[in-house]
ZADO-1210 file (C-alpha; in nm, 4 decimals, padded with zeros to 6 digits):
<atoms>
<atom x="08.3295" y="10.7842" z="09.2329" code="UNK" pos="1"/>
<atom x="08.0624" y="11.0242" z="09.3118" code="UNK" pos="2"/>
<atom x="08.0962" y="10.9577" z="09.6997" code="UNK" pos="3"/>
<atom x="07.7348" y="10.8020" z="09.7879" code="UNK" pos="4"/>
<atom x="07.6477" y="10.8411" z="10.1680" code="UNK" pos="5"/>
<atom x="07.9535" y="11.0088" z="10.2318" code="UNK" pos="6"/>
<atom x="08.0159" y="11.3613" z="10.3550" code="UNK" pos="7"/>
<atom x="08.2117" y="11.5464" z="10.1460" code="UNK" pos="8"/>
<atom x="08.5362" y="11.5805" z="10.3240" code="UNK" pos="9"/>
<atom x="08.5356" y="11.1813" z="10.2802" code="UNK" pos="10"/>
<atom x="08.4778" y="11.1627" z="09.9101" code="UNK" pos="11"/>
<atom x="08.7453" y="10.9751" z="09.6990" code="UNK" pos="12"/>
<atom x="08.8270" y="11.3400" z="09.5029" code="UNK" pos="13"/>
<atom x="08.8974" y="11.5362" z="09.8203" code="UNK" pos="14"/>
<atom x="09.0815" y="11.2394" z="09.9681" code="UNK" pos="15"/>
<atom x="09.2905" y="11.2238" z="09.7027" code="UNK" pos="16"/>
<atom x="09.3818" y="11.5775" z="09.6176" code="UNK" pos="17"/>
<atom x="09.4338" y="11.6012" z="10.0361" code="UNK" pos="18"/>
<atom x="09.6851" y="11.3720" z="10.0498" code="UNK" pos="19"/>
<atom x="09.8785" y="11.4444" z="09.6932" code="UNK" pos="20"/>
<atom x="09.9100" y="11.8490" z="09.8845" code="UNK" pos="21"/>
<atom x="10.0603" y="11.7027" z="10.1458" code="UNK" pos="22"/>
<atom x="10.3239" y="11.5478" z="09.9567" code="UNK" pos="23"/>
<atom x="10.4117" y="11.8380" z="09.7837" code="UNK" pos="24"/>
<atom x="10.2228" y="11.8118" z="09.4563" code="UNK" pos="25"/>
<atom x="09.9903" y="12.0659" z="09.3318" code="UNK" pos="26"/>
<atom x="09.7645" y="11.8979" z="09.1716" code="UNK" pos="27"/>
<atom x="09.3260" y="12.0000" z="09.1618" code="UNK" pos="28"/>
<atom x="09.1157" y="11.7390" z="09.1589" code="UNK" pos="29"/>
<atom x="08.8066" y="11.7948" z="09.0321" code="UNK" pos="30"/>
<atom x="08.5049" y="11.5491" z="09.1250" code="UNK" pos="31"/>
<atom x="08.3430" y="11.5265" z="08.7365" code="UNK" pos="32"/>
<atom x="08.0743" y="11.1753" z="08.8258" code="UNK" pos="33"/>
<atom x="07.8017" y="11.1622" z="08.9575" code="UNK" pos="34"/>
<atom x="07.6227" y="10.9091" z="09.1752" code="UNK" pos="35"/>
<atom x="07.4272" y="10.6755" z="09.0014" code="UNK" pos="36"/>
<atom x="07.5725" y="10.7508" z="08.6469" code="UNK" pos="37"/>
<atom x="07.6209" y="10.4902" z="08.3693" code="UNK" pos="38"/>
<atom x="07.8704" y="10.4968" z="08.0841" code="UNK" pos="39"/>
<atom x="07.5960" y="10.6351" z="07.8538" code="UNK" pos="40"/>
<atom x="07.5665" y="10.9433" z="08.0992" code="UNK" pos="41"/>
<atom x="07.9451" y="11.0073" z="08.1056" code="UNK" pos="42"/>
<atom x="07.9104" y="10.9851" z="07.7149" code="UNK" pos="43"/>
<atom x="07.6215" y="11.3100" z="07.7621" code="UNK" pos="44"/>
<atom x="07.8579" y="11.5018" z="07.9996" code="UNK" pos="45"/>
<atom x="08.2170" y="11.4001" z="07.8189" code="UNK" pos="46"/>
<atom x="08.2281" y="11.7595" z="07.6035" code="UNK" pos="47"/>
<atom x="08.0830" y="11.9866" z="07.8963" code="UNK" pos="48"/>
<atom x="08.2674" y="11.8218" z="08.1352" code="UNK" pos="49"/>
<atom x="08.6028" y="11.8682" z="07.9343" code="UNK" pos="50"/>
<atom x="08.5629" y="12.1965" z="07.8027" code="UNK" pos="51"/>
<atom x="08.7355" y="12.3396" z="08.1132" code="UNK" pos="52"/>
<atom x="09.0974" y="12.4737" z="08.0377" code="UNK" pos="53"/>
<atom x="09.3635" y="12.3190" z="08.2381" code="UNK" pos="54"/>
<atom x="09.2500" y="11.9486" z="08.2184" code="UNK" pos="55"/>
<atom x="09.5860" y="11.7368" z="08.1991" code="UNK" pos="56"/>
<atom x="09.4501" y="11.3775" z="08.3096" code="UNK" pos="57"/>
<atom x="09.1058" y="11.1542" z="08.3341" code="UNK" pos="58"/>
<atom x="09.0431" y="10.8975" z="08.5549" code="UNK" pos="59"/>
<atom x="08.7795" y="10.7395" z="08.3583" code="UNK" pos="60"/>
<atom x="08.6129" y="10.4673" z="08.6186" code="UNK" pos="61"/>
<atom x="08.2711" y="10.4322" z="08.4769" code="UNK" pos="62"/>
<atom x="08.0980" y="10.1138" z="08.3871" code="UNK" pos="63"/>
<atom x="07.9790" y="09.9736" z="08.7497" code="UNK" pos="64"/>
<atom x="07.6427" y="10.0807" z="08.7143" code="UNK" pos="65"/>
<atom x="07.5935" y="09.9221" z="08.3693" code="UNK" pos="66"/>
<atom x="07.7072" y="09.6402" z="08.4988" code="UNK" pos="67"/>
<atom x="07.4848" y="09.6442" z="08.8015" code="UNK" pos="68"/>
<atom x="07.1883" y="09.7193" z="08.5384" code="UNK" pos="69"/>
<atom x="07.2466" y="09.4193" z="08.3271" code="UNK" pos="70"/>
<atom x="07.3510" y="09.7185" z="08.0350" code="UNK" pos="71"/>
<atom x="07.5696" y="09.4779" z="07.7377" code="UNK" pos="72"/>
<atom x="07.9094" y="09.5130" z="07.7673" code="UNK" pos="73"/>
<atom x="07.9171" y="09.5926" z="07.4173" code="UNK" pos="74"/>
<atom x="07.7385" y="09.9449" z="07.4953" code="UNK" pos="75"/>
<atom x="07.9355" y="09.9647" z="07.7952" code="UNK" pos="76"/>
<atom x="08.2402" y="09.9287" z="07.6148" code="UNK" pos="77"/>
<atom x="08.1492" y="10.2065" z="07.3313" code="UNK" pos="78"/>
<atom x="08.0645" y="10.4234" z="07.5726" code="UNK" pos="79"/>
<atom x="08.3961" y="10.4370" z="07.7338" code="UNK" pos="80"/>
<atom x="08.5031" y="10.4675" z="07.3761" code="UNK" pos="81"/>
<atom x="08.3547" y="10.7646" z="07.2887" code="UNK" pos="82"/>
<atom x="08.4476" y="10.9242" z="07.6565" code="UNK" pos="83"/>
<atom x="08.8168" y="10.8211" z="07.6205" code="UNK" pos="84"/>
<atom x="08.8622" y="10.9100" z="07.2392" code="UNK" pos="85"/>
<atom x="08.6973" y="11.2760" z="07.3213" code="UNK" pos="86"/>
<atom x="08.9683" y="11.3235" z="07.6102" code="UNK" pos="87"/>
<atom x="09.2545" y="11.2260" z="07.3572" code="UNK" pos="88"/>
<atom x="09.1073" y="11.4728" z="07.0627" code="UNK" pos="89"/>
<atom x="09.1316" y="11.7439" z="07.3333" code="UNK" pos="90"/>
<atom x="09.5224" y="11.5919" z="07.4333" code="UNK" pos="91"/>
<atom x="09.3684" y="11.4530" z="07.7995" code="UNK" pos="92"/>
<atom x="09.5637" y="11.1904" z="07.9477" code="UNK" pos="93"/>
<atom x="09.3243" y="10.9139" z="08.0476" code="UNK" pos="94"/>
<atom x="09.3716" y="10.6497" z="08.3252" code="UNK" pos="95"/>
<atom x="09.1406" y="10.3596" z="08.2962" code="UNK" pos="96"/>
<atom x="08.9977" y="10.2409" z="08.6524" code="UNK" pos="97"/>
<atom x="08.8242" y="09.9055" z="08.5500" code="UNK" pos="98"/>
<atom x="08.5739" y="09.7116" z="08.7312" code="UNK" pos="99"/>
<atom x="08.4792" y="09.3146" z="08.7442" code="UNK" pos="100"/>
<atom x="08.1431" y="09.1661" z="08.7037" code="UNK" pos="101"/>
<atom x="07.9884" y="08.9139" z="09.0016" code="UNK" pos="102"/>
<atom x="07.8431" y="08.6112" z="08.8041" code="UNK" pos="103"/>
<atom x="07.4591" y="08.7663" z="08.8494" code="UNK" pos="104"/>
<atom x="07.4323" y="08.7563" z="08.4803" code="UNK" pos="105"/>
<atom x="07.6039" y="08.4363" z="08.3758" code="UNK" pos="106"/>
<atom x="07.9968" y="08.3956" z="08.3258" code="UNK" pos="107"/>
<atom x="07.9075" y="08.4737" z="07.9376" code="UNK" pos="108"/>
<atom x="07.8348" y="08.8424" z="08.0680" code="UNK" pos="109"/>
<atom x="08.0804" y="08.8257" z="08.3436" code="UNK" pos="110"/>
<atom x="08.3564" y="08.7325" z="08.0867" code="UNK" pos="111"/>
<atom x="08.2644" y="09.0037" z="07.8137" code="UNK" pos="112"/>
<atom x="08.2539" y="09.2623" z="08.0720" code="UNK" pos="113"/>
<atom x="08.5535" y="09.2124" z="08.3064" code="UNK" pos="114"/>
<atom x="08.7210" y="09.1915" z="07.9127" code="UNK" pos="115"/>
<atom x="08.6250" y="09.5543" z="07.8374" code="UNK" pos="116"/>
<atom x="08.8982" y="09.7773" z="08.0363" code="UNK" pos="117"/>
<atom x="09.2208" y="09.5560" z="07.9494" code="UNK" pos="118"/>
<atom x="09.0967" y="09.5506" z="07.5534" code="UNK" pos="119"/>
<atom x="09.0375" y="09.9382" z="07.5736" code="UNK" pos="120"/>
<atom x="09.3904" y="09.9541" z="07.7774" code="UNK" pos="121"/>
<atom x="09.6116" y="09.7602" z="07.5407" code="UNK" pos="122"/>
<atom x="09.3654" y="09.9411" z="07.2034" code="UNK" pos="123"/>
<atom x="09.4345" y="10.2918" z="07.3310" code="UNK" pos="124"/>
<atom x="09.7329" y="10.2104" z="07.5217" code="UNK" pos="125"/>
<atom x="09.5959" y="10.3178" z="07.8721" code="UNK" pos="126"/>
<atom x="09.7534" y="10.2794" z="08.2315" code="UNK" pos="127"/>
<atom x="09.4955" y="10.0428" z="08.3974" code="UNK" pos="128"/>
<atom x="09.3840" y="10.0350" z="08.7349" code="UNK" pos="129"/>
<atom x="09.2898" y="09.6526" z="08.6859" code="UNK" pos="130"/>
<atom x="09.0038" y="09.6621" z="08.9495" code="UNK" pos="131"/>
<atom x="08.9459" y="10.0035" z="09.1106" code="UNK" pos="132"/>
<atom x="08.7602" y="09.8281" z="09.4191" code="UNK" pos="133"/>
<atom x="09.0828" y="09.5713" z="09.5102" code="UNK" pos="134"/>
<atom x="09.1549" y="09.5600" z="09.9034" code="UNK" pos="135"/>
<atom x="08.7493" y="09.7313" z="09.9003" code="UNK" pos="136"/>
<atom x="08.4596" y="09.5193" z="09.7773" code="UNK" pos="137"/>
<atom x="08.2863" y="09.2463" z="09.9256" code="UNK" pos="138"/>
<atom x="08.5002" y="09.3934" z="10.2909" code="UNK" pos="139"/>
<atom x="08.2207" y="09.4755" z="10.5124" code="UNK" pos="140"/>
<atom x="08.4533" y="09.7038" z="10.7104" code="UNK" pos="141"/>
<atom x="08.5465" y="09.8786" z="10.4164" code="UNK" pos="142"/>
<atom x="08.1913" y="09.9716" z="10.2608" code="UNK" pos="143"/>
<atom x="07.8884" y="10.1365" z="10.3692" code="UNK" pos="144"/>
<atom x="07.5998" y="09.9308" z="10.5381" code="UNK" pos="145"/>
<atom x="07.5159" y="09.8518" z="10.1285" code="UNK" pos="146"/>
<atom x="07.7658" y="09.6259" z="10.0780" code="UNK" pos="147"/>
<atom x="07.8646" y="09.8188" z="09.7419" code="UNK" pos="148"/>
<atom x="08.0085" y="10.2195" z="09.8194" code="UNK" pos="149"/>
<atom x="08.3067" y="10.2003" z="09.9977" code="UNK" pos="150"/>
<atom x="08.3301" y="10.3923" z="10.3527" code="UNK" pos="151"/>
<atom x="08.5548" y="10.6422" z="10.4968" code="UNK" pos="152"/>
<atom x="08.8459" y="10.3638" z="10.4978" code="UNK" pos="153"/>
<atom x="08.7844" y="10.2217" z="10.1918" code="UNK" pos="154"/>
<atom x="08.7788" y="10.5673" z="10.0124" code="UNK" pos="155"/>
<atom x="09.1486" y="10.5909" z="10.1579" code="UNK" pos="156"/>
<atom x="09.2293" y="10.2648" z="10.0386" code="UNK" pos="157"/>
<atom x="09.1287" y="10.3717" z="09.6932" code="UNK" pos="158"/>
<atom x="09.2536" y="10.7053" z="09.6848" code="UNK" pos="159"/>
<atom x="09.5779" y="10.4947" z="09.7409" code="UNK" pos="160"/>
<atom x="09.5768" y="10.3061" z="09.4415" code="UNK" pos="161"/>
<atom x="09.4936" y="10.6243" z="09.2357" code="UNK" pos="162"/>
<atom x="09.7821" y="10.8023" z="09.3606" code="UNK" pos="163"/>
<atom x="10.0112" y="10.5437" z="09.3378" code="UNK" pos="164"/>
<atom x="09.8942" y="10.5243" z="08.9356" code="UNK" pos="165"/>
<atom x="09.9088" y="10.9127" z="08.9127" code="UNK" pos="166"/>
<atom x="10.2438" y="10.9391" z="08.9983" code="UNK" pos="167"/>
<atom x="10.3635" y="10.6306" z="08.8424" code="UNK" pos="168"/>
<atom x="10.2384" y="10.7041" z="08.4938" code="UNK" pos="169"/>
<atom x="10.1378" y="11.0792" z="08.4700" code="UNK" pos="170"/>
<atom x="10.3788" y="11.3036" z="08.7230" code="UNK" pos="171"/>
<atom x="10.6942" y="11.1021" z="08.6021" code="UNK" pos="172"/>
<atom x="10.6329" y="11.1544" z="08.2464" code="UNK" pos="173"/>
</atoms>
């Protein structure tokens, strides 16, 4: 999460690496998205962005925006493909942050899509973060004034859930 309308201090990557420090891991966390991005451009910045030395873990949490552009899941799903089976050519653990589909676009799309991060869990054998936004979306006092980008709080919330995956399925391995 690229951290739309938030200052910086209050994105999901500082939050996170913040409070792992403070609990006595040392641990970078490195902000690769960017706001606005769709599986397709995580796909044209998977190589560049992994080309640094020292990467040991991906959360991969792409796929909201296709979804919120009507994108096919199918294309969706490739995409996240490609992006996971680069990071596990270059030996990059990969979490899987998923996301669920309102019923805009018919329960046909809503099913294929909300089917594409458990398939490419169990298929690559990925921890999943079932639905990155749980405890966040549709909580006014957890979002910005959009109804869609979490705020301060909900950036906390999440940064929660990460952590608690992190060090469930990475740090104790």
């Amino acid at each position: 999460m690229a951290g739309y309308g938030l200052d910086n201090e209050y994105h999901l990557s500082v939050v996170l690496q913040e409070k792992l420090i403070s609990e006595g891991y040392k641990i970078e966390v490195v902000n690769g998205s960017v706001s606005g991005s769709t599986s397709s451009g995580g796909v044209n910045r998977v190589e560049w962005t992994l080309s640094e030395p020292n990467i040991d873990l991906v959360i991969l949490g792409l796929g909201a925006n296709d979804m919120l552009r009507g994108i096919q899941p199918k294309e969706t799903k490739n995409n996240l493909e490609k992006i996971i089976k680069t990071a596990q050519n270059k030996n990059i653990k990969v979490i899987l942050a998923g996301m669920i589909a309102p019923t805009s676009y018919g329960l046909e799309y809503k099913s294929s899509f909300d089917k594409i991060y458990s398939d490419l869990s169990k298929q690559y054998n990925l921890p999943l973060i079932p639905f990155l936004l749980e405890g966040v979306a549709l909580k006014p006092d957890l979002n910005l004034s959009d109804g869609m980008h979490p705020n301060e709080k909900g950036t906390i919330i999440i940064s929660k859930t990460l952590q608690e995956m992190i060090l469930k399925n990475i740090l104790s391995n």
